[in-house]
C-alpha positions in Angstrom: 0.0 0.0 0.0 1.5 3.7 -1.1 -0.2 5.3 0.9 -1.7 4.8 4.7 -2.7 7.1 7.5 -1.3 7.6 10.8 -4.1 9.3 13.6 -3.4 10.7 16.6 -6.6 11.6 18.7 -7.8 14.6 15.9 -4.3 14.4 13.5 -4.1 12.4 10.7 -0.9 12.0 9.4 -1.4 11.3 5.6 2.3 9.0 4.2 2.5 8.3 0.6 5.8 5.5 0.4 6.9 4.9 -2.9 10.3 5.1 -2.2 11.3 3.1 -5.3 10.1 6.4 -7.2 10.8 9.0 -4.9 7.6 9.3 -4.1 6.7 10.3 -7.4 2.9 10.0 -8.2 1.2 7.3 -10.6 -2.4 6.5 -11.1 -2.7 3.9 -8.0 -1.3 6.3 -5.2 -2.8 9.0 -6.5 -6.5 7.5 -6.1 -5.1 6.4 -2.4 -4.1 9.8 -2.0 -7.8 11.4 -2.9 -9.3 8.3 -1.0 -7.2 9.5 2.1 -8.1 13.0 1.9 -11.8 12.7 1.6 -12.3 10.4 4.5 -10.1 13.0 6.4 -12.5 15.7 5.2 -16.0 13.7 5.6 -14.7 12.0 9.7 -16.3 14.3 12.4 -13.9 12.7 15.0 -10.6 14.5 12.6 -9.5 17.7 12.3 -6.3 18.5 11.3 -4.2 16.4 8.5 -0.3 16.6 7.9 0.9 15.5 4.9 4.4 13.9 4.8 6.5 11.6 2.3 8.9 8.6 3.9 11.6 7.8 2.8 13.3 11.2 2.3 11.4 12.4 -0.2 8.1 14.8 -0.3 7.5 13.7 -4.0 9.3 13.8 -6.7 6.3 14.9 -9.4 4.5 12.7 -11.7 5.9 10.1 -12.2 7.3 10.0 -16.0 7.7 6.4 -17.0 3.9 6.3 -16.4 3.9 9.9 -18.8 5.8 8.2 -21.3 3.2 5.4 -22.0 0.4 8.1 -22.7 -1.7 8.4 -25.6 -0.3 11.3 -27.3 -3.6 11.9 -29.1 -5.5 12.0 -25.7 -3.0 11.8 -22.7 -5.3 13.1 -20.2 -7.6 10.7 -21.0 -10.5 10.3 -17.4 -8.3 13.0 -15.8 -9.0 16.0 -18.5 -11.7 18.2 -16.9 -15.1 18.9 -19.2 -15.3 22.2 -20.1 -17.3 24.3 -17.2 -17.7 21.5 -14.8 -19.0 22.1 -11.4 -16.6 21.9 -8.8 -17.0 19.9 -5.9 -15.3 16.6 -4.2 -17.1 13.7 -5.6 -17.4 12.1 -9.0 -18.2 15.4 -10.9 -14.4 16.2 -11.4 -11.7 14.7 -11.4 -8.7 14.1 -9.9 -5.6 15.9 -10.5 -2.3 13.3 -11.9 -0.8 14.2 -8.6 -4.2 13.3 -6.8 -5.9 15.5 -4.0 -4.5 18.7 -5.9 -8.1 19.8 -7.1 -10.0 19.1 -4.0 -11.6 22.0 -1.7 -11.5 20.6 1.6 -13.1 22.2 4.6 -10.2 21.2 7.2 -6.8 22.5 7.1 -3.7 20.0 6.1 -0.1 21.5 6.4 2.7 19.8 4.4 6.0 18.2 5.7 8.4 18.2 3.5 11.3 16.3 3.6 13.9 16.1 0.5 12.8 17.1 -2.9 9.0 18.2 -3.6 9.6 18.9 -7.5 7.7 19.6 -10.4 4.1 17.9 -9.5 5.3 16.9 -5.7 5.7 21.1 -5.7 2.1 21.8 -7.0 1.2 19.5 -4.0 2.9 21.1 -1.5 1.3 24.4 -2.9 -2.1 22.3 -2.3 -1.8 22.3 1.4 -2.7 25.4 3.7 1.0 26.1 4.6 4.2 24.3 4.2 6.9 23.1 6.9 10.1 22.8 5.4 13.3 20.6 6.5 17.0 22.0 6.1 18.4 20.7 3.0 14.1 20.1 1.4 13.3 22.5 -1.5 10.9 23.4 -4.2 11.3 23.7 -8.2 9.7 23.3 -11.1 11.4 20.4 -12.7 9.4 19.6 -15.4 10.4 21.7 -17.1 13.1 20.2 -18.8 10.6 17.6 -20.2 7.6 19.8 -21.6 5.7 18.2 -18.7 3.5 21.3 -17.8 2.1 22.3 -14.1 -1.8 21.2 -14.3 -2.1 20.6 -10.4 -2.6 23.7 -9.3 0.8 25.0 -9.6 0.3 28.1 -12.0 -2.8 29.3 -9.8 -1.5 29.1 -6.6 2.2 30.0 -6.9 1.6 33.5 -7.8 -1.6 33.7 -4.9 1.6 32.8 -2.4 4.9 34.9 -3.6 3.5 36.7 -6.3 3.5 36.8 -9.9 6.9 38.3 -10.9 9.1 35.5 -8.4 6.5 32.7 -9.3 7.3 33.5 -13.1 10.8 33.0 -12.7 10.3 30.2 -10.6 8.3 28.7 -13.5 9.9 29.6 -16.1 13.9 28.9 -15.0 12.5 25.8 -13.3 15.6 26.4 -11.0 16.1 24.6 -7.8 14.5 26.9 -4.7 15.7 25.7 -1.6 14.4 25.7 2.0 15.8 29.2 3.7 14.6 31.0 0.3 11.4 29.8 0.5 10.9 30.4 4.0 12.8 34.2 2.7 9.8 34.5 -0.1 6.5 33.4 1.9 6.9 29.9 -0.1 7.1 28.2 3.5 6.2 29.0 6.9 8.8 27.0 9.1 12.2 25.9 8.4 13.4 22.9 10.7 16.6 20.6 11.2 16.5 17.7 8.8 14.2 15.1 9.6 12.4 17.4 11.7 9.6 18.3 9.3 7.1 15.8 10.4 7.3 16.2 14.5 7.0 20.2 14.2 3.6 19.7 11.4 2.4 17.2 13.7 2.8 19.9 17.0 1.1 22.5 14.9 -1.4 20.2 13.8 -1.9 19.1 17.7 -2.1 23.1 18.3 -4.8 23.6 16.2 -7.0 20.6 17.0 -7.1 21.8 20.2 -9.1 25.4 19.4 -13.1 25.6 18.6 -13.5 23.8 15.5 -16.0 25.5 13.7 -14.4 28.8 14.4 -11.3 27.4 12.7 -13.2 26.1 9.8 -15.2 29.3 9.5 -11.7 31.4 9.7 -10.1 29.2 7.3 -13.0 29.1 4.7 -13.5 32.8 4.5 -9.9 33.8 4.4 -9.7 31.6 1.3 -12.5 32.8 -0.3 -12.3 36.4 0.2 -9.3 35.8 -2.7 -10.6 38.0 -5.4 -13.4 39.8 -4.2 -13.6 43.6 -3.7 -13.6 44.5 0.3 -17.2 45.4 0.4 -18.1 41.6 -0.6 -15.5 40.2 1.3 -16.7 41.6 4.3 -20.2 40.2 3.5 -18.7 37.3 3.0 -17.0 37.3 6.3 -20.0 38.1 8.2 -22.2 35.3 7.1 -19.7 32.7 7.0 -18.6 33.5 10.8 -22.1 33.6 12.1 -22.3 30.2 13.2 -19.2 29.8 14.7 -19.6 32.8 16.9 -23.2 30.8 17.9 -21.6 27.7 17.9 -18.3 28.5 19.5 -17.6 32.4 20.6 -20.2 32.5 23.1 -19.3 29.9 24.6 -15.6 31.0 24.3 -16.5 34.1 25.8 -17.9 32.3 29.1 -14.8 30.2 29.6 -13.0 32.9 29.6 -15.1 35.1 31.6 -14.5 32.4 34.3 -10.6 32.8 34.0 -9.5 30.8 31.5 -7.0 31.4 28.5 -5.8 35.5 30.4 -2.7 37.1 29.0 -2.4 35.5 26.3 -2.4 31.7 27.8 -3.3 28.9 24.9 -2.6 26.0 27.4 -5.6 26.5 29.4 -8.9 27.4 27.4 -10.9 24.6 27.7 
């Protein structure tokens, strides 16, 4: 199996291990992948996912001996989208060649990278909410020395995350962009000791788990949709997406620590 889950009360760790390949992505552990992700996304009892290569390797892309055997006429095949398709997470679309990489999940999953996470295996990382880095781990566009294009994602939400002028020359040079300089450009959030990508997504991923989920869902959900609306609808939007988690959770939130919980800025003790 390429692909198997690791749970920890409310964290699901998410491992695909291909090592054979890298990591690198083919049609079988890409379907795990999506599998994985949506039972994350549809289990009440989870709340956070990480999402972490073994072996030493985030993922190396797709994986191009499968490429190589494609229909040239119609290499796509299942995976090209019909023109104006809704979107959604069942049947209706489907999946990226690198898997979960078109999905719009409701739950947050941070990325642990380990190694190289390169053409594709970058578009993935890109996928997740934020990205945890290990010393000696980086980024690139390697496809293109093979007239593989980015169709995961990569072309969207590279230039939503450093920009379009840096993403262009990360696209276009396809250079290698190691750890520090992605932590340097906003491409990453942390930057750890190697091998230590996994234990510090997993603590985050504890941290988080721990706050009013719906209030974390609602935060998430309209910080990523307010992406290209004006500030009058944003704000709309805000408003009635938070509504229920302030019923749900802020009142409630607001008595706990009315009672002397969570003062001066204390996250150990709010529940």
């Amino acid at each position: 199996m390429t692909v198997r889950i690791e749970k920890d009360g409310a964290v699901w760790t998410v491992i695909h291990d291909r090592p054979e390949a890298r990591n690198a992505m083919d049609p079988a552990s890409a379907d795990a992948l999506t599998a994985a992700f949506l039972e994350f996304d549809a289990d009440e009892t989870a709340a956070v996912a990480v999402l972490w290569g073994a072996g030493g390797a985030f993922c190396a892309g797709w994986d191009l001996k499968y490429v190589s055997s494609l229909d040239p006429d119609y290499p796509l095949g299942e995976l090209d989208i019909p023109p104006a398709a809704p979107r959604g997470n069942g049947g209706e679309i489907p999946r990226g060649p690198l898997g979960p990489s078109r999905l719009e999940l409701d739950k947050p999953v941070i990325a642990a990278i380990e190694g190289p996470a390169v053409a594709g295996g970058m578009e993935l990382g890109l996928w997740c909410d934020f990205r945890v880095m290990a010393q000696e781990s980086y980024f690139g566009v390697y496809c293109r020395r093979w007239g593989v294009p980015l169709i995961d994602g990569g072309t969207v939400r590279l230039p939503r995350i450093v920009g379009l002028g840096r993403a262009l020359e990360i696209i276009l040079t396809g250079r290698k962009v190691p750890a520090e300089e992605c932590l340097a450009i906003g491409l990453c959030e942390y930057v750890t000791a190697k091998g230590g990508a996994r234990e510090k997504a997993e603590q985050l991923a504890r941290d988080i788990a721990r706050f009013p989920q719906v209030c974390v869902r609602a935060d998430r959900r309209s910080a990523i949709k307010s992406h290209g609306l004006s500030v009058r609808e944003a704000l709309i939007q805000e408003w009635y997406n938070g509504r229920e988690a302030l019923v749900k959770d802020g009142i409630a939130g607001a008595n706990r620590f009315k009672a002397g919980l969570g003062r001066h800025g204390d996250f150990e003790h709010i529940g």
